[in-house]
N, C-alpha and C positions, 0 to 999 in steps of 0.2 A: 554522413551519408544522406540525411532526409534532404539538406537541402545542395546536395549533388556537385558537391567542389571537390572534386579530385585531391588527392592524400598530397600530388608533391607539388600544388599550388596552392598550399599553406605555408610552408619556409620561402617560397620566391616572394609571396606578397609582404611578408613578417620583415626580409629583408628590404623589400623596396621602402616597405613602413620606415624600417629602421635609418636605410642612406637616406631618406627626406626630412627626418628630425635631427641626423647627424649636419645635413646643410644646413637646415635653421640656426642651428646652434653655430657653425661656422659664420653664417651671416651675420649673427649677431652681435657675437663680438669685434668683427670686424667695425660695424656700425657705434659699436662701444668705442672701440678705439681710436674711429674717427672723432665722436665727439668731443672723447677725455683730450685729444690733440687740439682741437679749439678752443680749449678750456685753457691747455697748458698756454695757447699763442696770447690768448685775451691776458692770462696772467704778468706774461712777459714784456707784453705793451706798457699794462699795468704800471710793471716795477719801472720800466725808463721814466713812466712820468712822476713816481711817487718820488722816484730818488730825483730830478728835476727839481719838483716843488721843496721836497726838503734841502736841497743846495741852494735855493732861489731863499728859502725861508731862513736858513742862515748866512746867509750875505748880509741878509739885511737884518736879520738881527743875531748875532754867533751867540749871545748868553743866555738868550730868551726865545726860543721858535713861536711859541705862543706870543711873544709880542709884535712879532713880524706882521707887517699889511694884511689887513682882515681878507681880502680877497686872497691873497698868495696860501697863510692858513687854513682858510676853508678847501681851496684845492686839496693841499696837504693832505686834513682831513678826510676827504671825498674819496682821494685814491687809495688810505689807509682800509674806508670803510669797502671797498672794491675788493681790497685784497681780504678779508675779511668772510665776505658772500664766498670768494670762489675759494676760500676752507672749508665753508661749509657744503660747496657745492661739491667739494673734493669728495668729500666723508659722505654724502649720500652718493655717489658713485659707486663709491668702492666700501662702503664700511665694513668689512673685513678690516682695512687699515686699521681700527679704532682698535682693536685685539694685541695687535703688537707694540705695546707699551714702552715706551720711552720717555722713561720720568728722570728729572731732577728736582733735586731741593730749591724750589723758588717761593718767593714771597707773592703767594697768590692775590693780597692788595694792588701791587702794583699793575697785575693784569689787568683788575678790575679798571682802576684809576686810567689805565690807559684808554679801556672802550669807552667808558664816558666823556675823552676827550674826546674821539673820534667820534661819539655822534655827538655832540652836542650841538654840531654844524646844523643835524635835522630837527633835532630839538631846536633849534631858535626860531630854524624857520617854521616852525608850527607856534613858536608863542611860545610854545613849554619851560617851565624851568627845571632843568636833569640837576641833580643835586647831590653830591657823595659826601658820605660821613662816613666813620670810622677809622683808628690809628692800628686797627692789625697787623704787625709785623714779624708773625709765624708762620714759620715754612710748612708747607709740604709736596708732597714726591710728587710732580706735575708734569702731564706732557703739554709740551711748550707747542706742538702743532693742529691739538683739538682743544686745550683749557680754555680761552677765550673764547668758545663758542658760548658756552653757558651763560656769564655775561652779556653777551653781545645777544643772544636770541630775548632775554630777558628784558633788556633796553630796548630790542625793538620792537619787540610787541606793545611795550609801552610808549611810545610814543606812536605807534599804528591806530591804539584804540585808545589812548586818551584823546580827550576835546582841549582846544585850542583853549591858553590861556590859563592849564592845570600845571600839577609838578607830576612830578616823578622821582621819590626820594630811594639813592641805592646806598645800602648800609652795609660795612664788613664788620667782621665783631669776632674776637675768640671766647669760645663756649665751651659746654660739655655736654657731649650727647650718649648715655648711656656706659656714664664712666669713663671715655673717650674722648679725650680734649680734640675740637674739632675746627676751623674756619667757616664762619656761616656766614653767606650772605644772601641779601633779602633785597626783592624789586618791587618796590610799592607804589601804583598808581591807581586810576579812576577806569573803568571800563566798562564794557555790556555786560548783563548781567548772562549769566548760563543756568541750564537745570543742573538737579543732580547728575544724571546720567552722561551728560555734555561734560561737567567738569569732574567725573573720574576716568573719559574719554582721552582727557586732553594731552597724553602723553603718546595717543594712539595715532600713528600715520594717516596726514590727510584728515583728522578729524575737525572742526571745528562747528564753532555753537553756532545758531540760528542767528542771533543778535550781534555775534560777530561778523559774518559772513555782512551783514548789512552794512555795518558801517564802516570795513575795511575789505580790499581784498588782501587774497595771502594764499599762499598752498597748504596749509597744514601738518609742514614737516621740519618746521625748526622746532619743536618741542619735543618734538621724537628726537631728532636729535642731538640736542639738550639732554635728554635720558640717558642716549648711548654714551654721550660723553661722560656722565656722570657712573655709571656702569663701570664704565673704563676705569675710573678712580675710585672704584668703591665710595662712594659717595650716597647720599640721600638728595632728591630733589623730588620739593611739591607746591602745588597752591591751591591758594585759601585765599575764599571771595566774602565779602561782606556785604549783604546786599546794603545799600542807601535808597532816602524816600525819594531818590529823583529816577529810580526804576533801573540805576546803574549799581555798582558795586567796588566796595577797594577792592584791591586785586591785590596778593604778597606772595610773589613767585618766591622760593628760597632753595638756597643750595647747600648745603654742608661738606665737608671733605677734610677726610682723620690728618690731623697735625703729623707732624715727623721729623 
């Protein structure tokens, strides 16, 4: 009453409120949908040329794809790592996806083994040398369409903020973590140094450190989603910076995930 708005132009405005946040939301996903749909045409471009270079790449060589023409390979490569991004571009869309679980029993090494061939394209051309070790050949329950994110955000962070001319060593190993035989593996390379508060951050959306930020760019959501995926498996994932006298630090990203 003080401030003299009539009783039955309270529900007319609540609904007008209501139908204009009901449009935004209609708009929005429409705009969602548009986009996810350029996502899906970019990916199907994609597959024509991947599956291309790997028919080009076994012509010329049917026993050995890696020993096929270094340029026909590194395509190969390039389109693998293409499809790759718009997994991960998939799962931050929609990540709800990462909830509905569909695991099988795979030899989690071999994922590994496969990201490292696909970047090692980027890796050369920075100088780097990406480097894999270990003989783990223990299954467990994986979903085959977010597990390679982990890896693959892992590699490329490392090769983003290492300097030219460094390694990059990725190690699988069967371990036990808390009585729990488990697959561990671990990304170790040379990078900016962070504070505390920066690297208990770094799992957080869009976050990153000061000294990163300088000497890469990046968005600060492959480590988030690195998490989720590791969520999704029940899994452990963290890192551990060592600072060095040259004002940088090793870096050992690592990921764990229960045997099965």
């Amino acid at each position: 009453p003080e401030n003299k708005i009539a009783g039955e132009a309270v529900p007319r405005w609540a609904k007008h409120v209501s139908d204009v946040v009901a449009q935004g939301a209609v708009e929005r996903e429409e705009e969602f949908a548009r986009r996810l749909e350029a996502l899906h045409e970019i990916r199907r471009l994609n597959q024509i040329v991947k599956t291309n270079m790997e028919r080009a790449c076994n012509t010329a060589s049917p026993k050995d794809l890696d020993a096929a023409p270094p340029d026909l390979v590194r395509a190969h490569r390039a389109s693998s790592l293409i499809s790759v991004q718009l997994d991960a571009l998939d799962l931050l869309a929609n990540p709800a996806s990462a909830m509905s679980f569909m695991p099988r029993r795979w030899v989690f090494f071999r994922t590994v083994d496969k990201m490292v061939r696909i970047y090692r394209v980027i890796a050369d051309s920075r100088n780097l040398k990406l480097r894999l070790s270990g003989s783990s050949l223990s299954e467990a329950l994986l979903d085959e369409r977010t597990i390679h994110i982990i890896p693959s955000v892992f590699i490329d962070n490392a090769i983003k903020y290492s300097e030219p001319g460094g390694s990059i060593d990725v190690h699988v190993a069967d371990e036990v973590r808390e009585n729990v035989p488990v697959i561990t593996l671990t990304v170790t390379s040379n990078g900016p140094l962070s504070t505390d508060d920066e690297q208990r951050d770094l799992f957080i959306s869009r976050t990153r450190g000061k000294e990163a930020r300088a000497v890469a760019e990046g968005s600060g959501i492959g480590l988030t989603l690195a998490k989720v995926v590791s969520d999704q498996h029940a899994g452990w994932i963290l890192a551990r910076q060592t600072p060095t006298s040259d004002g940088r630090a090793v870096w050992t990203f690592t990921f764990q995930v229960p045997q099965r």
